[in-house]
N, C-alpha and C positions, 0 to 999 in steps of 0.2 A: 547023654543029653547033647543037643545040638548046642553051637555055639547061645553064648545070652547076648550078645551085641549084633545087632541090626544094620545095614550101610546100603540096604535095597529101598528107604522110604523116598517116594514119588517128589514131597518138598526135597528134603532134606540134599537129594542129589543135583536141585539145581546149585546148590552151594561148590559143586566141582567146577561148575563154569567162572568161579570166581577165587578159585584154589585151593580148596577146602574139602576135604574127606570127613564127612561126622558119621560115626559111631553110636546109637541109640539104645536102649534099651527101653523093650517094651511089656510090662507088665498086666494081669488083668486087673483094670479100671476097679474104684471103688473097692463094695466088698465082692465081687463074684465069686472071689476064691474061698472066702470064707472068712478075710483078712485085709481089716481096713487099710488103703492106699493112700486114700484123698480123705484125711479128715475135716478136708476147712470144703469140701463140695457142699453145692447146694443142688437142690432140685432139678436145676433145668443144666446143670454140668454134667450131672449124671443121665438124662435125658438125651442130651448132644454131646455126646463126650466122644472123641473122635477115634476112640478103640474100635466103634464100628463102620467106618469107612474103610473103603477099597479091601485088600487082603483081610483085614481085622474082622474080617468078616464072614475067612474061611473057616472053616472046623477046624481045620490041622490047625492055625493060626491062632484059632483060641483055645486048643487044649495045650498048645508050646507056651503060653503066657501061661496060662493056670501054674504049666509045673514050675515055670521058674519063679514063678509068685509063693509056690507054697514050698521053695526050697528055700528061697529067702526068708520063710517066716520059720522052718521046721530046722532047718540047718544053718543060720545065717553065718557063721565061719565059715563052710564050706562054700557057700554063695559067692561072699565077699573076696573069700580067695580063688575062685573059677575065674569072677569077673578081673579082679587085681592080672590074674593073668591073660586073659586077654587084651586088657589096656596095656600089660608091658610089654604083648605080641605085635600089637599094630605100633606101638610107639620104636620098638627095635625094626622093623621093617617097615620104617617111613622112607629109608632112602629109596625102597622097591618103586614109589610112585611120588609122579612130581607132582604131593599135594600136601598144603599144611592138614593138622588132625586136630580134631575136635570131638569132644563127647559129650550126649546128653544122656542122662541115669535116668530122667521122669518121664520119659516118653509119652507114659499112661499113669503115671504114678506121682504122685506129689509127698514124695520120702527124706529128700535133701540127700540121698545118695550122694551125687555127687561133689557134696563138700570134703569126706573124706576124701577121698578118692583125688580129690585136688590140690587134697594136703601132701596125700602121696606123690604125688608125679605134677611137678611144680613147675613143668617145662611144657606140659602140655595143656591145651586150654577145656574147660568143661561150661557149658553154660545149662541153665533150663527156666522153664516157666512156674509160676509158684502162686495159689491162693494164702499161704499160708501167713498170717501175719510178723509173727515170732521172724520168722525168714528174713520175711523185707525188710524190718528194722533192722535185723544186726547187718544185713547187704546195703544199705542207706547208711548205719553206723561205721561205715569199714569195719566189721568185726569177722568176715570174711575171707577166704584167702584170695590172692589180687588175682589166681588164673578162672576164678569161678566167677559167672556172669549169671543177675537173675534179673527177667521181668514179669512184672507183677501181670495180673491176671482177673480182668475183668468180669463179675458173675450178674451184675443187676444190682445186683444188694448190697454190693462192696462199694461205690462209687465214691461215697468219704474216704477210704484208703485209700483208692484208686487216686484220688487228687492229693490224698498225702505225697505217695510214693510221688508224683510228677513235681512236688515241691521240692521234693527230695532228693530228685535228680536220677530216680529210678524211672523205668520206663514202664509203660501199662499195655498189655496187648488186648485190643477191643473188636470184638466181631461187630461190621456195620452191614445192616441188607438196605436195598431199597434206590429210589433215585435222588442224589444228590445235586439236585441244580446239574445234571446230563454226565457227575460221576459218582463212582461206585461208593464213597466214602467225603466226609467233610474234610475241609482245609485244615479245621482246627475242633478238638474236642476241650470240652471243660479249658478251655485258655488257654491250651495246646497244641503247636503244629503237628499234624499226622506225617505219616512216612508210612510205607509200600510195604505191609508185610508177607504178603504172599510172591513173592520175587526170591526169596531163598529164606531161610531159616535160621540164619548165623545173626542169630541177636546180639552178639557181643559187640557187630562191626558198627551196630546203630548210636547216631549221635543222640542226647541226650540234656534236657528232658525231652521224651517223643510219645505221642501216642501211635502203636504199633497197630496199626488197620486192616484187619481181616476182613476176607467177606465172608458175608456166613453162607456156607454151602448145605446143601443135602436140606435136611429137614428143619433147619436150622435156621435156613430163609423164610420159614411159614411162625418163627416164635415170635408172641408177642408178650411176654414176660418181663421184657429189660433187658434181658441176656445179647439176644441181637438190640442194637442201637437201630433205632428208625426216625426219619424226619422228623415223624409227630411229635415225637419224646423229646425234640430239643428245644423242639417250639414248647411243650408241658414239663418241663423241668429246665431253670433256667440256670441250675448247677450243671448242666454237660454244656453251656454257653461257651 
């Protein structure tokens, strides 16, 4: 089997112009494999879920996810220890490039993977994105380890946690389409300042509380569900004020 860590994703590399190498892992979404991922998805996640953008879109690309998806469900020793070794192969051969390292384990998956795995190698930093509730309170609790960064995750239907977590000092990643008074996204969502998330992917470096501001791309610009934020909807719901 090819390696399971990723470091060719299109975001993920503008983080090298800022000094940072991240390391990915990309599983297949939801259940395709036969083995639920994402159990806190909702409808329109699985819908826009960005396994199908760009490569994720190749054939090779999706049958390399299946297998390490169903090696981790059929063998997950063997899994955790492929991976455990690649993470000690890039973390031994950091001096090779003048870049810090970073990893994310959900790429496609919402597992908490990489809370072990942060436990183990406490020198190097892991972050990823999470619907999961359970998650965010004990990451808002410090129950946590301090090199693992999570931000919550915006669905439509979450928008109560969504303002927990930002009370909480956790940050929310929100896809906005549409025109905002001539920009791509509001100043401020639900009583909080936004900040640039499509400029690199190193959520860890972002200050805090923040709404993290995607624009929704692909098919993702034509949703009106909740999932993309639109003008309309802040003028019709005066909790995203």
């Amino acid at each position: 089997m090819s390696n399971l860590l990723n470091v060719a994703n299109a975001k993920t590399i503008k983080g090298e112009a800022l000094g940072y190498r991240t390391h990915i892992l990309y599983l297949s979404s939801a259940d395709q494999s036969g083995h639920e991922v994402c159990t806190d998805r909702t409808d329109a996640c699985t819908k826009f879920c960005l396994d199908k953008s760009g490569r994720g879109r190749m054939q090779s690309v999706v049958d390399g996810r299946m297998r390490k998806t169903r090696l981790y469900f059929n063998s997950p020793g063997m899994f955790k220890a492929l991976l455990n070794k690649e993470i000690h192969r890039a973390i031994a051969n950091k001096s090779k490039r003048d870049l810090e390292l970073c990893f994310r384990l959900d790429g496609t998956s919402d597992l908490g993977l990489g809370i072990g795995f942060a436990k183990r190698h406490p020198t190097a930093q892991f972050y990823d994105y999470t619907k999961s509730r359970k998650r965010l309170e004990m990451y808002a609790a410090g129950h946590l380890p301090n090199n693992y960064h999570l931000t919550f995750s915006w669905s439509g239907e979450n928008r109560d946690l969504c303002r927990w977590a930002l009370e909480n000092h956790v940050n929310v990643a929100v896809p906005f389409v549409g025109d905002w008074e001539g920009d791509a996204y509001p100043t401020h969502f639900m009583g909080f300042p936004t900040i640039p998330g499509d400029i690199h992917d190193l959520r860890f470096k972002d200050p805090a509380p923040r709404v993290v501001a995607l624009k929704a791309k692909g098919y993702l610009a034509d949703d009106h569900s909740g999932f993309a934020v639109r003008p309309v909807e802040m003028t019709n719901y005066k909790i995203y004020a």
